[in-house]
PADREN-267791 format. One record per residue (C-alpha): x, y, z; residue in one letter. Coordinates in steps of 0.5 Angstrom, whole numbers, plus 500, padded with zeros to 3 digits. Each point is the difference from the previous one (the first is absolute). Layout:
XYZA ...
END
This chain:
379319230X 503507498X 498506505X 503507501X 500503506X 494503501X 497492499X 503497505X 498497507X 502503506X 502496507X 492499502X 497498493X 507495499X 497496508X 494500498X 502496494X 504495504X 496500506X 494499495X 503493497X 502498507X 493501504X 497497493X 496494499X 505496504X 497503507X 493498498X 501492499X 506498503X 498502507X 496492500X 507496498X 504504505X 495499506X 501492498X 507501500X 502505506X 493500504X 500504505X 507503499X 498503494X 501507501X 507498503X 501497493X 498505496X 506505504X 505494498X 498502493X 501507501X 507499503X 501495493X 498506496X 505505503X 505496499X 499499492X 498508501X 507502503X 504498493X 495503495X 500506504X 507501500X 501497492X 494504498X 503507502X 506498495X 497497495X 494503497X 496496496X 493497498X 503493499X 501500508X 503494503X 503498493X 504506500X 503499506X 502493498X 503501494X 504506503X 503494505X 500494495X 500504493X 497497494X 498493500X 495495499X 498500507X 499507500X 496499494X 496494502X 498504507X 498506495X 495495497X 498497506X 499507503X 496502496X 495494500X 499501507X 497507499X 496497494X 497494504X 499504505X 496505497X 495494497X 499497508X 498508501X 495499496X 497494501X 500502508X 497506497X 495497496X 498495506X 498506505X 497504494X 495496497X 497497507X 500507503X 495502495X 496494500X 502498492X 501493499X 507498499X 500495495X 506499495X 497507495X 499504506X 507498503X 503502493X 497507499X 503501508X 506498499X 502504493X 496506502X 504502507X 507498496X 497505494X 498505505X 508500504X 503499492X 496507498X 503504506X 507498500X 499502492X 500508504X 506498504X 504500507X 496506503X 493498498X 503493503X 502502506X 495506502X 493494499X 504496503X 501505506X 492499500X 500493499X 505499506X 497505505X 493496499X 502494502X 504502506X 494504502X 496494500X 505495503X 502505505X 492501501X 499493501X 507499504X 497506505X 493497502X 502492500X 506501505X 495503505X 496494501X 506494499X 500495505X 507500502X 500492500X 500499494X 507504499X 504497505X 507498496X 501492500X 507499502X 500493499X 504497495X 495499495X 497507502X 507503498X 502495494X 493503497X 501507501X 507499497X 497496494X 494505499X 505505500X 504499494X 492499497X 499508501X 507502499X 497500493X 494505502X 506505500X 503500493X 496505497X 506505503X 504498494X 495503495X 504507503X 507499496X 496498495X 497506499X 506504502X 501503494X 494504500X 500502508X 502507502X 507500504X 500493499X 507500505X 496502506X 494497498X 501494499X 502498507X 496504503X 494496495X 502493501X 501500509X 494505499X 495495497X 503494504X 499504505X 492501499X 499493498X 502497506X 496504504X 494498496X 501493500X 502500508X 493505502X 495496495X 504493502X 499501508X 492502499X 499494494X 503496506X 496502505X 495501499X 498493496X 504492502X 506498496X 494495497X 495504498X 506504496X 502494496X 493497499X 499507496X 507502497X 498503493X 495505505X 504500506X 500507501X 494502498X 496494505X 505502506X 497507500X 493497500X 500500508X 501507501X 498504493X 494494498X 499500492X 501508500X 508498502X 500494495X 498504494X 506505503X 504496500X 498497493X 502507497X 505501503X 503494496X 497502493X 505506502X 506496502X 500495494X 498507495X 507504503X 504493501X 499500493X 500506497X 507501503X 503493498X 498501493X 503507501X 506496502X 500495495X 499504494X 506504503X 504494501X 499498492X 501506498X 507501504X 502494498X 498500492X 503507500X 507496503X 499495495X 498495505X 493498496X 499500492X 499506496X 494501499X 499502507X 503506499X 496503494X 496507502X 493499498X 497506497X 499503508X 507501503X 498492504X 504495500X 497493498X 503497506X 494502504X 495497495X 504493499X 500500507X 493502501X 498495494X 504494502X 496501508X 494500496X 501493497X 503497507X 495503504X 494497495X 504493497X 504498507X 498498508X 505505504X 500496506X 507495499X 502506495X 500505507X 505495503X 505500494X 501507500X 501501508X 506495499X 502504495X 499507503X 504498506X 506497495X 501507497X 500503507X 506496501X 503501494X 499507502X 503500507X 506496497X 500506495X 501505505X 505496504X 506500494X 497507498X 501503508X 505503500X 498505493X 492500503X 501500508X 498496506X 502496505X 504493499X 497497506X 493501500X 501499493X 502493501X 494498505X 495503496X 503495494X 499494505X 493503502X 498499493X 504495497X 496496507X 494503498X 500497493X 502493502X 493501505X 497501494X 502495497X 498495504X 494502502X 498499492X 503493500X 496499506X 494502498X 500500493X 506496496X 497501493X 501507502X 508499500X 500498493X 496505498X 505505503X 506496495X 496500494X 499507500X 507501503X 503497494X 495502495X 502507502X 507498499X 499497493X 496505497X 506506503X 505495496X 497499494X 498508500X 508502501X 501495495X 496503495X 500508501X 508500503X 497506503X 503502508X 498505506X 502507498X 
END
């Protein structure tokens, strides 16, 4: 998206995007899974989590202020590795992720819609949902990054209120009990395994140099962006995961996992607080997807505009947009309407982490021309690279098909990028 200086975002509208993606959809449905998996050491998973994120945060912050681009992550490994099918073939997979992502966004949204106000939720009801909400974030990025980052900013301080809210009154009546860490073995080894689950809870701090282009001072801004907005996600995951785990038993919150949160604060807000909490998840899904579909619609601009995606990408409509905010708008419709997103979530987890280690490899070759240390360079490159391998392993263990999936769209995205070179000879500039 093309902006001036007037236009563009400023360091709190360029958080509220990120930490709008992050604290998303995610925080009101994973809470069930991640109690079945760490029990009691949720909150302390949660932190693990975050230290994962400051790990990836490190090489973005560093590449992010040399290299100013909305294409983000593929920027970076194309500065390392330069111009070659596995950079166009993470191009494509990157870009799907936004769009998947973006369809899961509003089938969560439509999923706490429509029961909201007591409207049926039959398969027409659904749809109108579904392709209202990603319609409604389409016309607003139509106005540009400014528009973006200011509702967002609204967005963003609303859920935060609310969750802070609900944070502040459950922690006074927690039962210390419940929150007693299990040093066991199997205490320890579901804390670990449910921290590399939410470590997937943090990647909306990508969406900042996708958006670098249309960011003020972007060399200032941009660090102070991505460790900002991690910042604040994990304090808010580790505040509203200390009051859902005090307040109700780990049984309870994986007997309601869709809900979690919204039951947990019953105890001490009654019905008034499981209608709090069921706004302030309409606010969390509308800001994670109004910021993924910014950043989506960046990417595939960024990337047709460098000869990545097919021409037509590139073609200004009679208004001065690009078309690569409508094709990703339209392609997240058609998920979100024809696909079930559950195994399609997992897919693109593995996907986002392999980038991020593309990216920290990218940043170790580029060092000495970007800047950083070597050695927490390195560990933080084992760190991911163990995080990955977890990941894996928790998706053959839970759901092998899900690992033929993964390969499916991995080589599918390989052989779409081959054939397109093959047809267009085009290149990065």
């Amino acid at each position: 998206m093309q902006t001036n200086k007037k236009n563009k975002m400023g360091l709190s509208a360029a958080v509220s995007m990120a930490v709008g993606t992050m604290i998303g959809a995610s925080i009101f449905s994973i809470f069930g899974i991640g109690a079945e998996i760490a029990g009691q050491n949720l909150p302390e998973a949660f932190l693990l989590s975050g230290l994962y994120a400051f790990a990836v945060a490190y090489s973005y912050s560093k590449l992010g202020t040399k290299f100013i681009s909305n294409a983000g992550p593929i920027t970076f490994i194309t500065k390392a590795i330069g111009d070659n099918l596995i950079t166009g073939t993470l191009s494509v997979l990157l870009w799907l992720t936004y769009v998947v992502s973006i369809a899961m966004f509003a089938k969560a949204f439509s999923g706490y819609f429509l029961p909201l106000f007591n409207l049926s939720t039959n398969s027409v009801n659904v749809t109108i949902a579904e392709i209202f909400v990603v319609l409604f974030f389409t016309v607003l990025n139509f106005f540009g990054s400014k528009a973006v980052g200011k509702i967002e900013f609204y967005i963003v301080s609303v859920k935060i209120l609310i969750l802070l809210f609900f944070a502040a009154f459950g922690l006074l009546s927690v039962k210390p009990a419940n929150l007693t860490p299990s040093l066991n073995s199997q205490g320890i080894n579901g804390m670990l395994h449910a921290s590399v689950i939410f470590f997937l809870s943090y990647m909306g701090f990508g969406l900042i140099t996708n958006a670098s282009e249309n960011i003020k001072n972007p060399s200032v801004n941009i660090p102070r962006a991505i460790y900002i907005s991690i910042s604040i996600a994990m304090l808010i995951y580790l505040l509203v995961s200390l009051t859902a785990v005090g307040n109700i038993s780990i049984d309870e919150l994986i007997n309601v996992k869709e809900n979690a949160l919204a039951i947990a604060a019953k105890p001490f807000l009654g019905n008034f607080g499981f209608l709090l909490i069921s706004i302030g998840a309409l606010f969390s899904i509308a800001s994670a997807l109004n910021a993924t579909l910014y950043g989506g619609a960046n990417i595939s601009y960024s990337l047709a505009k460098d000869g990545e995606l097919p021409d037509f990408f590139e073609r200004k409509v009679w208004f001065k947009s690009e078309e690569g905010l409508y094709l990703t708008a339209a392609l997240s419709i058609s998920f979100s309407v024809l696909l079930n997103m559950a195994g399609i979530a997992s897919i693109v987890s593995i996907i986002f982490t392999t980038i991020y280690i593309f990216v920290l490899i990218s940043h170790y070759k580029l060092l000495k021309k970007v800047g950083g240390n070597k050695l927490l360079l390195s560990i933080n490159i084992l760190l991911l690279s163990t995080v990955f391998l977890a990941l894996l392993y928790y998706q053959i263990k839970s759901n092998g098909f899900i690992i033929y999936g993964t390969l499916f769209v991995f080589l599918g995205a390989l052989l779409l990028e081959f054939i397109y070179r093959k047809i267009s000879d085009r290149k990065f500039n």
